[in-house]
GUZA-504070 format. One record per residue (C-alpha): residue number from 1; residue in one letter; x, y, z. Coordinates in nm, 3 decimals, padded with zeros to 5 digits. Layout:
// GUZA-504070
<rec i="NUM" aa="A" u="X" v="Y" w="Z"/>
...
// end
This chain:
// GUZA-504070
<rec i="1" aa="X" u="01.047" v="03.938" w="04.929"/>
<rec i="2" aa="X" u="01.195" v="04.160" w="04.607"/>
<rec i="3" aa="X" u="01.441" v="04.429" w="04.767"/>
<rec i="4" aa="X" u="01.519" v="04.641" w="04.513"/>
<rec i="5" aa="X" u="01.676" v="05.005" w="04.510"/>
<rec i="6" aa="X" u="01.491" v="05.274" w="04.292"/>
<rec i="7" aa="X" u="01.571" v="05.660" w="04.228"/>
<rec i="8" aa="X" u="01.392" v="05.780" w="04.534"/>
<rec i="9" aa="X" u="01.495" v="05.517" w="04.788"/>
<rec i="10" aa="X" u="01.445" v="05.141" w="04.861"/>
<rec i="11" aa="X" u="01.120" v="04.905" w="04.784"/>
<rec i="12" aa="X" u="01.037" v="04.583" w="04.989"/>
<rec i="13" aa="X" u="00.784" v="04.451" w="04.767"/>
<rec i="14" aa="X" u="00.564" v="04.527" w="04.520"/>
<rec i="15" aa="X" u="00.339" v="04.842" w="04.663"/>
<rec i="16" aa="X" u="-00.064" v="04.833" w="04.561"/>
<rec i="17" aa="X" u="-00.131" v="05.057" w="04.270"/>
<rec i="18" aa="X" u="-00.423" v="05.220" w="04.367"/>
<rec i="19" aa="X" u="-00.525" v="05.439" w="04.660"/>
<rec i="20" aa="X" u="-00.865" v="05.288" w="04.718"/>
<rec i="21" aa="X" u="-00.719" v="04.966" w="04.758"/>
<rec i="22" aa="X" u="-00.438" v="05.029" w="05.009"/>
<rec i="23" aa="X" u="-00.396" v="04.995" w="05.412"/>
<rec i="24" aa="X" u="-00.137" v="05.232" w="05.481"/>
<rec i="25" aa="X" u="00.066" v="05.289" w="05.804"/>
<rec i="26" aa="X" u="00.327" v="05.591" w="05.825"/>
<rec i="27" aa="X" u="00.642" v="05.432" w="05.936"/>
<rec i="28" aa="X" u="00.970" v="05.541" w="06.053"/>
<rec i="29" aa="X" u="01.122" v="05.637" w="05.696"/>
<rec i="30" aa="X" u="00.897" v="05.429" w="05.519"/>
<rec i="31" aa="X" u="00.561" v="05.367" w="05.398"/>
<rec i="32" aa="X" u="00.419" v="05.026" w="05.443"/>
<rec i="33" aa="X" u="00.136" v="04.909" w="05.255"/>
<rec i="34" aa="X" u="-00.153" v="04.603" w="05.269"/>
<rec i="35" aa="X" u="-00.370" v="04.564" w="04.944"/>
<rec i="36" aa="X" u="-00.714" v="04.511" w="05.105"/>
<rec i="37" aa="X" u="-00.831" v="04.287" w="04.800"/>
<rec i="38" aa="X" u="-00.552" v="04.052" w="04.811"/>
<rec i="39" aa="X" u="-00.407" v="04.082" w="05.174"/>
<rec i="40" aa="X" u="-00.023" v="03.949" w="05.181"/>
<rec i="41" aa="X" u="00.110" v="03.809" w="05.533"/>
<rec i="42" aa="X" u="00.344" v="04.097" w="05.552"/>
<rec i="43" aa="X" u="00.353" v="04.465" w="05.412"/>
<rec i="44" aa="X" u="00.497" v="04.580" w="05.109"/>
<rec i="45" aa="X" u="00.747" v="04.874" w="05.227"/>
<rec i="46" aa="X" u="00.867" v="05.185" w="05.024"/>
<rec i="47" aa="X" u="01.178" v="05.326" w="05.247"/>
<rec i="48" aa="X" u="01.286" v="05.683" w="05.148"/>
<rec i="49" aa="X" u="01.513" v="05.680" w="05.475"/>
<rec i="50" aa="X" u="01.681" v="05.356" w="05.500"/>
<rec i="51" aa="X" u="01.885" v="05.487" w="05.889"/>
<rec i="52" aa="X" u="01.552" v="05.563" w="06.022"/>
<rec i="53" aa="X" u="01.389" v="05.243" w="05.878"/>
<rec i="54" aa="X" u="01.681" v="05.019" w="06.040"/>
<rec i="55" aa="X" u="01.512" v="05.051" w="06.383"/>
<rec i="56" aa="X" u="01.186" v="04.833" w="06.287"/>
<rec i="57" aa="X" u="01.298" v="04.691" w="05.948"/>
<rec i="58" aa="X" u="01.384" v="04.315" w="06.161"/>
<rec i="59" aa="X" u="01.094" v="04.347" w="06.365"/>
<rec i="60" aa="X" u="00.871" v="04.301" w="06.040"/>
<rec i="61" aa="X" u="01.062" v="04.153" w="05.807"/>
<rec i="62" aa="X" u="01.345" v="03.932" w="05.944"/>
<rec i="63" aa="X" u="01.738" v="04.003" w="06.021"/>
<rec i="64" aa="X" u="01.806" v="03.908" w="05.633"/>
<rec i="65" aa="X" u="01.564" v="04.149" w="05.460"/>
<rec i="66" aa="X" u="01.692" v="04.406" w="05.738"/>
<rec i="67" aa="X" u="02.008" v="04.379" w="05.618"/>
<rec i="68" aa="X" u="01.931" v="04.332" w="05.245"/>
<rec i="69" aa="X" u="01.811" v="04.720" w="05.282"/>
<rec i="70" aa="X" u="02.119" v="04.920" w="05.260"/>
<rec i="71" aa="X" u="02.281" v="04.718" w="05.059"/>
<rec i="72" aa="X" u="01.989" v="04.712" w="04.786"/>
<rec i="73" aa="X" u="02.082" v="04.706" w="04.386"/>
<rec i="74" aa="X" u="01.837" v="04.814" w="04.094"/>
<rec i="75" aa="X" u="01.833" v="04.463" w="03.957"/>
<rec i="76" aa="X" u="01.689" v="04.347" w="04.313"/>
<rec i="77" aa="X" u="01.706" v="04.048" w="04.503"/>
<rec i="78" aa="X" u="01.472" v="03.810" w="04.662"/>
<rec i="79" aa="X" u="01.510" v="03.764" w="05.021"/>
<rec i="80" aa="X" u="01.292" v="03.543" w="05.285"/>
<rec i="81" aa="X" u="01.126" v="03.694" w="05.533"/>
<rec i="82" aa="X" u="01.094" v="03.573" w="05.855"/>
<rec i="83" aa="X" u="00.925" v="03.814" w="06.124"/>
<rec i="84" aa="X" u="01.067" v="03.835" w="06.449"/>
<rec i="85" aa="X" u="00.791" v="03.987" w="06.626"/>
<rec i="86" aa="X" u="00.463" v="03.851" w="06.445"/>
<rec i="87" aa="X" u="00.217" v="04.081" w="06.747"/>
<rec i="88" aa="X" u="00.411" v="04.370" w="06.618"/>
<rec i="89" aa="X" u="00.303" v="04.281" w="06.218"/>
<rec i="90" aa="X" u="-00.079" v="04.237" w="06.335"/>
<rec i="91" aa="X" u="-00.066" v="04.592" w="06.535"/>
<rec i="92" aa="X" u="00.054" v="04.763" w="06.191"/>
<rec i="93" aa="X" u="-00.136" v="04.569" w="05.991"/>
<rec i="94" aa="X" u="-00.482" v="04.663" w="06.187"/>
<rec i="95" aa="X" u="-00.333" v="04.983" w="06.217"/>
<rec i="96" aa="X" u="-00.320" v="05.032" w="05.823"/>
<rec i="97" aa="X" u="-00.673" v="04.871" w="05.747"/>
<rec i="98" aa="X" u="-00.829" v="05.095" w="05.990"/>
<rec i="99" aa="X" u="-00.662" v="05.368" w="05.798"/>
<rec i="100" aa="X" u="-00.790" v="05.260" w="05.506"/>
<rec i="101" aa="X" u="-01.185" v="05.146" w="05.685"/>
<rec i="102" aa="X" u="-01.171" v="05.516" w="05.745"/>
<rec i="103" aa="X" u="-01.101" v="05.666" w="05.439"/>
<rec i="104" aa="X" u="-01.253" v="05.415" w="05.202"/>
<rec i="105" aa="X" u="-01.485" v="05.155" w="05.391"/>
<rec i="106" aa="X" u="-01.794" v="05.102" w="05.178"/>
<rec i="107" aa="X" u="-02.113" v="05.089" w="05.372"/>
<rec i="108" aa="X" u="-02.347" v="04.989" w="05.120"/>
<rec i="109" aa="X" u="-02.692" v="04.860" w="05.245"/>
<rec i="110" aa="X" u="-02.740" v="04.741" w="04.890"/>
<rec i="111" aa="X" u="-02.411" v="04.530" w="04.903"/>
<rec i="112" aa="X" u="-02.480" v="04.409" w="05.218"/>
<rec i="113" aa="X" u="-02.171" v="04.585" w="05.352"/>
<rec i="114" aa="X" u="-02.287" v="04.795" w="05.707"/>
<rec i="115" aa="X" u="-02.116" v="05.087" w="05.843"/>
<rec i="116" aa="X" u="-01.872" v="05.074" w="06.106"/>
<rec i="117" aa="X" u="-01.897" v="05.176" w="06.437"/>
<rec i="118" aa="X" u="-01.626" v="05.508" w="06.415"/>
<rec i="119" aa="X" u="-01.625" v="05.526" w="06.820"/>
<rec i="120" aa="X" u="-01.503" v="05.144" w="06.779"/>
<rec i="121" aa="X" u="-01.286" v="05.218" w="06.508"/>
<rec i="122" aa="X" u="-01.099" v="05.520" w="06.683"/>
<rec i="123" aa="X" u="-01.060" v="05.306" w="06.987"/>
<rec i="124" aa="X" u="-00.908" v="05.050" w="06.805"/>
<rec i="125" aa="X" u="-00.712" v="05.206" w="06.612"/>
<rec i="126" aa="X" u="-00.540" v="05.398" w="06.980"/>
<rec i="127" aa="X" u="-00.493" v="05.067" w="07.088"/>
<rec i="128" aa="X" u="-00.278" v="04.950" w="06.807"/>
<rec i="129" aa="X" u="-00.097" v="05.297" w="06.800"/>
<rec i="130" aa="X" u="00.061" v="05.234" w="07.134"/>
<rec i="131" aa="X" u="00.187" v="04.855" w="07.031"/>
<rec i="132" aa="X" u="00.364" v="04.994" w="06.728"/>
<rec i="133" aa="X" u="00.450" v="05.365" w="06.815"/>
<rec i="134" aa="X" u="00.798" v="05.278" w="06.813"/>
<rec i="135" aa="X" u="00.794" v="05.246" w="06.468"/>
<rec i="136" aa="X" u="00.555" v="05.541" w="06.426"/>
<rec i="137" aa="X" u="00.709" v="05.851" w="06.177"/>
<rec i="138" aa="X" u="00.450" v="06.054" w="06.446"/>
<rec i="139" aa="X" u="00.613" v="06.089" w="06.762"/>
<rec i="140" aa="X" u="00.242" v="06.212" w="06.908"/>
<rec i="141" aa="X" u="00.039" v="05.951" w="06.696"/>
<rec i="142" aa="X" u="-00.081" v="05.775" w="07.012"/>
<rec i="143" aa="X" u="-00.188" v="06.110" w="07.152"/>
<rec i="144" aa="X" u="-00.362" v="06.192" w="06.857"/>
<rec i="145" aa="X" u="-00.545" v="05.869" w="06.841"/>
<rec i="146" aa="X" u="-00.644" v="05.899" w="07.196"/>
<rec i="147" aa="X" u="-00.759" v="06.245" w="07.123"/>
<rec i="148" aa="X" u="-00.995" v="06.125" w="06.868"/>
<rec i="149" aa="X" u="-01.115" v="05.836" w="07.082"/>
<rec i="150" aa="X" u="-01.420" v="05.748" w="07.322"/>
<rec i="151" aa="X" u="-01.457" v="05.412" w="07.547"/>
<rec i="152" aa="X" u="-01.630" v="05.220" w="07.375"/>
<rec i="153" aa="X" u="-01.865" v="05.063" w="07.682"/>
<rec i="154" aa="X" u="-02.055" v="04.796" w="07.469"/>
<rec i="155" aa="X" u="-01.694" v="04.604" w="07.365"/>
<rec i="156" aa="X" u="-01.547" v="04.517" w="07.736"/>
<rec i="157" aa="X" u="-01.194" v="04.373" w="07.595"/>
<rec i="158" aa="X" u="-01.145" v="04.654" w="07.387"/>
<rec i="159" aa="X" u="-01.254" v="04.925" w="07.647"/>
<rec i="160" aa="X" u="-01.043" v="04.800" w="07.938"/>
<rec i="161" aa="X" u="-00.708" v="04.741" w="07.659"/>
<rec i="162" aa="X" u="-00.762" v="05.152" w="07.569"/>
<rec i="163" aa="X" u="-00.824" v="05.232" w="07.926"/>
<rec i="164" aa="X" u="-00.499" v="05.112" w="08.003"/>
<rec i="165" aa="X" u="-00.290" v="05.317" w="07.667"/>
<rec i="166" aa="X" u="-00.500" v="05.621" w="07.798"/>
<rec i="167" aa="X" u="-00.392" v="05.605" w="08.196"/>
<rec i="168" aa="X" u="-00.028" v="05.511" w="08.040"/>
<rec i="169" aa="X" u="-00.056" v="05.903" w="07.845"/>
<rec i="170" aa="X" u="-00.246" v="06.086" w="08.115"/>
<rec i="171" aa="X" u="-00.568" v="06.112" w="07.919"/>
<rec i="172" aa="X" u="-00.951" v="06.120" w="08.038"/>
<rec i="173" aa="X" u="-01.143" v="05.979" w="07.770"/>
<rec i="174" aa="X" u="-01.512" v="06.011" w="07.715"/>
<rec i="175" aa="X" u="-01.789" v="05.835" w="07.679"/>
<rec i="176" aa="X" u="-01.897" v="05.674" w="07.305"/>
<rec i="177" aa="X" u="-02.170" v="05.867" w="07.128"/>
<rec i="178" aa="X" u="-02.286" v="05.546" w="07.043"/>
<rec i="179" aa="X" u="-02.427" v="05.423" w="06.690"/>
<rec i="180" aa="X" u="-02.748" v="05.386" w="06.515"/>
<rec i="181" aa="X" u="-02.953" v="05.108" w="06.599"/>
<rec i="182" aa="X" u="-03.072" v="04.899" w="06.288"/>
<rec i="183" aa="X" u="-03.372" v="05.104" w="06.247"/>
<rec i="184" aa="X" u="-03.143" v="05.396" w="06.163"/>
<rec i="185" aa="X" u="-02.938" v="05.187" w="05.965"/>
<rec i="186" aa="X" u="-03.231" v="05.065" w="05.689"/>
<rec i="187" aa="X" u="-03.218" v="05.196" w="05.366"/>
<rec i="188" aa="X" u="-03.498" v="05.195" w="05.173"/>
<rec i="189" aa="X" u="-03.433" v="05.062" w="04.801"/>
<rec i="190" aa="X" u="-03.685" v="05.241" w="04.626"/>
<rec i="191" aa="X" u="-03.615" v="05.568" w="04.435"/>
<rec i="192" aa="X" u="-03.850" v="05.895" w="04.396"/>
<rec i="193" aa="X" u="-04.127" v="05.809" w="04.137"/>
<rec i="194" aa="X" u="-04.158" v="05.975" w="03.837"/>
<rec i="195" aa="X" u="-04.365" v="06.248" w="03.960"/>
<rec i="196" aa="X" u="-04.594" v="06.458" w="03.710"/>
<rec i="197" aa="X" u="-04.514" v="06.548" w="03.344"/>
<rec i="198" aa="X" u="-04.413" v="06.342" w="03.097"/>
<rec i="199" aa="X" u="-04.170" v="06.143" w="03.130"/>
<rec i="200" aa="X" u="-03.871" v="06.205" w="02.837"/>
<rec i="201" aa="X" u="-03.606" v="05.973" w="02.927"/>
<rec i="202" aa="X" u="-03.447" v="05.817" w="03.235"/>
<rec i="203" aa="X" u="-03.084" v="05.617" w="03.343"/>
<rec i="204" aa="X" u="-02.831" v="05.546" w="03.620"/>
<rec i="205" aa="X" u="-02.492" v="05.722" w="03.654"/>
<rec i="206" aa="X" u="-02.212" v="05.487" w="03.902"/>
<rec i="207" aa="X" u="-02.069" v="05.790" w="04.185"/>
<rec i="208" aa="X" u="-01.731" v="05.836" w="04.199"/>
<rec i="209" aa="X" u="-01.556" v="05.749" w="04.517"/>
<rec i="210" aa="X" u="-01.336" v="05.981" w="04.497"/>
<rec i="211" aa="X" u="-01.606" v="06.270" w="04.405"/>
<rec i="212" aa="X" u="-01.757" v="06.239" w="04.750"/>
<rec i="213" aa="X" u="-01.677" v="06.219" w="05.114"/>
<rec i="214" aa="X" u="-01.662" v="05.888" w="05.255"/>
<rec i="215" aa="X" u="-01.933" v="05.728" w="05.432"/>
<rec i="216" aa="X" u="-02.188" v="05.964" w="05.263"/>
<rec i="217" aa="X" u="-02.368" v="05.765" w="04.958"/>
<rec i="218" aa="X" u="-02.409" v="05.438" w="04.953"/>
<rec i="219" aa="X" u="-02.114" v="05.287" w="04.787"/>
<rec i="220" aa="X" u="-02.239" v="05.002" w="04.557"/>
<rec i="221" aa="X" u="-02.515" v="05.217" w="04.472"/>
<rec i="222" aa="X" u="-02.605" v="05.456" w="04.140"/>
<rec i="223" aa="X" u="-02.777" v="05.798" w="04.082"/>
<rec i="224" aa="X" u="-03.092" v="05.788" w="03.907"/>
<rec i="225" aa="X" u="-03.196" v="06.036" w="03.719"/>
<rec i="226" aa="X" u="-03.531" v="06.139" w="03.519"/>
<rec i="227" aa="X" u="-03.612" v="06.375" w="03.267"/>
<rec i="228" aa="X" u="-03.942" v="06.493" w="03.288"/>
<rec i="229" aa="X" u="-04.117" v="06.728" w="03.050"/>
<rec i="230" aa="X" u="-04.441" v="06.980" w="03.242"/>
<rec i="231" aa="X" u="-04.595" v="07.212" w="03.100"/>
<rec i="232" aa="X" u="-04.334" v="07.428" w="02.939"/>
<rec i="233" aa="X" u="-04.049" v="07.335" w="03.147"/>
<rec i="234" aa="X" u="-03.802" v="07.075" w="03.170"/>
<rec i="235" aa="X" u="-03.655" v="06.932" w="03.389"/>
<rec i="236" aa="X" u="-03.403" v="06.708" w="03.540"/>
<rec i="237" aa="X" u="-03.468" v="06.454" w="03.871"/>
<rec i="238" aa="X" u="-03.122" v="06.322" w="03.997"/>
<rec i="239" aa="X" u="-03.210" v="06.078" w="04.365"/>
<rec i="240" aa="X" u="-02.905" v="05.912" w="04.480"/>
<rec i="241" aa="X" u="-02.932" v="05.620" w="04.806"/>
<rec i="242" aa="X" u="-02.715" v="05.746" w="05.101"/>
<rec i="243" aa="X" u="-02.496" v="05.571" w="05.301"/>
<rec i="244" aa="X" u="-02.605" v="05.323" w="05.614"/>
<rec i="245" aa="X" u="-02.517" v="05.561" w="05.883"/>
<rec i="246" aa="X" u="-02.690" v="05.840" w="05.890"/>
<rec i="247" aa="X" u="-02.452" v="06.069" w="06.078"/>
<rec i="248" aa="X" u="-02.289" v="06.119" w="05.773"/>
<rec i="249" aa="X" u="-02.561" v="06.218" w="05.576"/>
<rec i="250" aa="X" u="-02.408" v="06.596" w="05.636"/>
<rec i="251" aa="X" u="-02.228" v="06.700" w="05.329"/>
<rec i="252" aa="X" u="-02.350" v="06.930" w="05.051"/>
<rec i="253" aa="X" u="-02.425" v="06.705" w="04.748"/>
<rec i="254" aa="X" u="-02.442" v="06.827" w="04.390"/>
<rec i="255" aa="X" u="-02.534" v="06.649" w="04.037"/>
<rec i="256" aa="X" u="-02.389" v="06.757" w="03.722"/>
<rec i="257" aa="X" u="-02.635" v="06.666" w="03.397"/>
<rec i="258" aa="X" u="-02.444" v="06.843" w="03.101"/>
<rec i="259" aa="X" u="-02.493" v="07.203" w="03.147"/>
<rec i="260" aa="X" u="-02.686" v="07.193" w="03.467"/>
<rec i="261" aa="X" u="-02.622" v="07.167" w="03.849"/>
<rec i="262" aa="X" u="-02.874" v="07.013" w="04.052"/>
<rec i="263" aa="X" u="-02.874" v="07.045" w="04.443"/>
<rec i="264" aa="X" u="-02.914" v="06.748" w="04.660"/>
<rec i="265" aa="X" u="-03.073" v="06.729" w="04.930"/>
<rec i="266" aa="X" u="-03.119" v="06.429" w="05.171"/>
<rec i="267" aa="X" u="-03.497" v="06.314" w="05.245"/>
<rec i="268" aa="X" u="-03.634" v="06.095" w="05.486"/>
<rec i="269" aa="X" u="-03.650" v="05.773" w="05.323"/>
<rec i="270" aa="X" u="-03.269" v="05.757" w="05.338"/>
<rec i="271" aa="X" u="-03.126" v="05.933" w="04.993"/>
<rec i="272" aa="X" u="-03.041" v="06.249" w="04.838"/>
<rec i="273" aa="X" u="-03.233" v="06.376" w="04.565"/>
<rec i="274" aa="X" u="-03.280" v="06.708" w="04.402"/>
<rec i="275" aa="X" u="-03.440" v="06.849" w="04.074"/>
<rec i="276" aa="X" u="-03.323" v="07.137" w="03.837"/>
<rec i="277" aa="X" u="-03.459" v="07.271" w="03.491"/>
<rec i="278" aa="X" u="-03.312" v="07.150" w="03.186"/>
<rec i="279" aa="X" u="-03.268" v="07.323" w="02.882"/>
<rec i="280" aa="X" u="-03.428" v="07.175" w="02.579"/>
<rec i="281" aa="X" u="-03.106" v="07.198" w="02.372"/>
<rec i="282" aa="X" u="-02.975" v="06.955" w="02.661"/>
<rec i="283" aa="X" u="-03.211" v="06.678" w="02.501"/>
<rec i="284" aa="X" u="-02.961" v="06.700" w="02.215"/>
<rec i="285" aa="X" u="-02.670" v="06.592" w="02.387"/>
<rec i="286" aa="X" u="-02.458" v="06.307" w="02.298"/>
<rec i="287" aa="X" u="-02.614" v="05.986" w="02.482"/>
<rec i="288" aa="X" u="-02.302" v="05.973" w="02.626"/>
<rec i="289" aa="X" u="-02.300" v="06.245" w="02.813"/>
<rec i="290" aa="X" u="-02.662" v="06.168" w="02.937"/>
<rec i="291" aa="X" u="-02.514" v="06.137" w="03.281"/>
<rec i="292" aa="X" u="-02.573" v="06.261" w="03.668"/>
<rec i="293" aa="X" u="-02.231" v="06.309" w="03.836"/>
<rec i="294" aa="X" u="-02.274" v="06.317" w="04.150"/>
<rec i="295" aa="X" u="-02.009" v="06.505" w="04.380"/>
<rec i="296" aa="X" u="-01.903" v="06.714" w="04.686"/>
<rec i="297" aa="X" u="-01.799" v="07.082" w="04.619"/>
<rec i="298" aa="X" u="-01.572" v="07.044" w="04.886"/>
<rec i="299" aa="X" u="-01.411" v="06.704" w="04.719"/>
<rec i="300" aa="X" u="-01.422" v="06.751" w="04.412"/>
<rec i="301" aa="X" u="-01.469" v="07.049" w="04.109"/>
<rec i="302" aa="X" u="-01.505" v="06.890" w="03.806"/>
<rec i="303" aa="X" u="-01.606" v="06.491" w="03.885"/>
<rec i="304" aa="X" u="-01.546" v="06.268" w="03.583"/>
<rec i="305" aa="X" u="-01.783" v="05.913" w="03.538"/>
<rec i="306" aa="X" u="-01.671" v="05.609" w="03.668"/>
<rec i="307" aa="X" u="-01.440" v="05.411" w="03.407"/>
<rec i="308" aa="X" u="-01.544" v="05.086" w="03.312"/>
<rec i="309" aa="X" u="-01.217" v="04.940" w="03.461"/>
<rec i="310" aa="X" u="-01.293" v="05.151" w="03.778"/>
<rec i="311" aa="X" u="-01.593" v="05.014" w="03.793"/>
<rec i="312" aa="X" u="-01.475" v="04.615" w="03.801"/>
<rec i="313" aa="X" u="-01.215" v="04.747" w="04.067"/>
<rec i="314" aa="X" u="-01.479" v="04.871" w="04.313"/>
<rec i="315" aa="X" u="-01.658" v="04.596" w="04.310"/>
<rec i="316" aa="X" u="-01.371" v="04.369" w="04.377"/>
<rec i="317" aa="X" u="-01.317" v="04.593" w="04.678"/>
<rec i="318" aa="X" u="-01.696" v="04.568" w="04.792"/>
<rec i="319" aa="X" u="-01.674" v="04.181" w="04.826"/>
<rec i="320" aa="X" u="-01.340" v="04.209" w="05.001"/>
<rec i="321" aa="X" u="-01.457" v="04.421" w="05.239"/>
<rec i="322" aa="X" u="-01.801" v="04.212" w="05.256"/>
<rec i="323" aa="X" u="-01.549" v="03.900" w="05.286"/>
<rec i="324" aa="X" u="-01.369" v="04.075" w="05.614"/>
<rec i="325" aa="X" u="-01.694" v="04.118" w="05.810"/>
<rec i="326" aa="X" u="-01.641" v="03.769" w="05.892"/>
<rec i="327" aa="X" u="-01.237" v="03.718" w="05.870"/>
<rec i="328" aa="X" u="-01.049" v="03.604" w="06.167"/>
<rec i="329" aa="X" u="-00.757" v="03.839" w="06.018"/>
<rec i="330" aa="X" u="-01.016" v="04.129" w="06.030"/>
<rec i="331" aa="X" u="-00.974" v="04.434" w="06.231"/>
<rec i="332" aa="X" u="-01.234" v="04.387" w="06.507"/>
<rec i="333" aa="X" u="-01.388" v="04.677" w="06.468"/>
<rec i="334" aa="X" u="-01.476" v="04.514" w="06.109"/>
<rec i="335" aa="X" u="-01.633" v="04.224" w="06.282"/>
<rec i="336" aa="X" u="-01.813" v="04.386" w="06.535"/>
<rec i="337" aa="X" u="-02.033" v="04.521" w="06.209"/>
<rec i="338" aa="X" u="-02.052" v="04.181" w="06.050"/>
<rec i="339" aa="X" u="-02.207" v="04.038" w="06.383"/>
<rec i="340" aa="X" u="-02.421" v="04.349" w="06.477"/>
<rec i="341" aa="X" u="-02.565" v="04.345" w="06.093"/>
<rec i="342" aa="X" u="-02.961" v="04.192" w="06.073"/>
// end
């Protein structure tokens, strides 16, 4: 691996560029980074405290990248790695994808991509916690993770492996909520109709990731909109398809077509959709700007469109995370999904 010494500490690695993309776990004086689409065997690490690093650094990467660290140049060098704990590199790496299954997992019931059982995932990720909290920049992450955490019943193994980390801290856990059963995870396909009126013109606008919570629309999926002209009045029909699980369906959705906000709403055949009047003078926008940005006000203030190259990047993510359902690398609550999906 490339150790090289930049201005605000040392790099192991190349680091992924992009936040959607990247399994992070907080170490000791470090950061340490997977990129989901293109997994590596080990982490790339960014160390901005090399003494606090030394603890773990030969645990993950080998005595000779260990000791490569501190004595780091700008031109860099490349050193082998050779792991001297590998159960210690698969507890931070499922660590850091469950990070990132969290944040950016996307459940797309037009991808084929189900959601993940979160009572699963918090167990899990408690479970790793405890084999790597020695390395942990938390002192309390365990605790945390435990705090956040039910048994999951319906996965014995995994049950009886955080039953143990939770006697070993003193804490009572409680029973999993449980999940939707596949009924409650269908998504119906078909958008609103055009209702009455006439219709004036009508497109799809990609949703920004970043523009809305995760786990709340469906993440390979676009906002329709309508224009429809009744009567007097125009106006504007923006119906976005939500997300697989539909405990998330909570957040206050919004639509931004040109000058006009449009309220979302979810509905019972599994999207959000909402309708506004429409100036005329909005007909005379640039067809550019014929858009329906769909966002959070809590996320996001002004959302911008998806970018073309933004665009090609989520969908590389959307396989890769279709790809792990199956993976033996996979985290299991990730495969625990790709089994329970119809």
């Amino acid at each position: 691996m490339i150790v090289t010494r930049a201005a605000d500490g040392v790099t192991v690695g190349p680091a992924p560029r992009h936040p959607e993309r990247t399994a992070l776990a907080e170490a000791a004086g470090a950061l340490l980074t997977w990129d989901v689409v293109d997994p590596a065997a080990l982490p790339s690490a960014t160390i901005h405290d090399v003494g606090r690093a030394a603890g773990w650094l030969w645990e993950l990467y080998g005595a000779d990248v260990a000791a490569a660290v501190p004595a780091a140049t700008q031109a860099g060098a490349d050193v082998a790695a050779a792991p001297a704990d590998q159960r210690i590199v698969e507890a931070v790496r499922t660590l850091a994808h469950l990070a990132w299954a969290e944040a950016w997992w996307p459940a797309s019931a037009l991808a084929g991509v189900p959601a993940l059982d979160q009572d699963l995932l918090r167990a899990e990720r408690a479970v790793a916690a405890a084999a790597v909290e020695h390395l942990l920049d938390d002192d309390e992450a365990v605790e945390r993770a435990l705090a956040a955490a039910a048994m999951p019943h319906q996965h014995p193994e995994l049950a009886a492996e955080l039953a143990a980390v939770a006697e070993d801290y003193g804490v009572a856990l409680p029973a999993a909520a449980g999940t939707p059963g596949r009924a409650g995870l269908a998504l119906a396909a078909g958008g609103r109709g055009d209702g009455a009126g006439v219709l004036v013109a009508r497109g799809s606008t990609q949703v920004s990731w970043a523009a809305v919570p995760p786990g709340v629309v469906d993440a390979a999926a676009e906002a329709g909109w309508t224009i429809r002209r009744t009567g007097d009045h125009t106006v504007v029909d923006v119906s976005v398809p939500a997300a697989p699980d539909p405990r998330a369906r909570t957040a206050t959705l919004r639509a931004r077509f040109g000058p006009v906000e449009v309220p979302l709403e979810p509905v019972r055949d599994d999207r959000f959709t909402g309708t506004a009047p429409i100036p005329a003078a909005a007909l005379l926008l640039p067809a550019a700007e014929w858009a329906a940005v769909v966002y959070a006000p809590a996320v996001a203030d002004a959302p911008d469109q998806v970018h073309p190259e933004d665009a090609a990047r989520r969908t590389a993510i959307v396989a890769a995370a279709r790809a792990r359902l199956s993976a033996t690398h996979a985290t299991r609550t990730e495969r625990a999904a790709g089994q329970a999906a119809p």
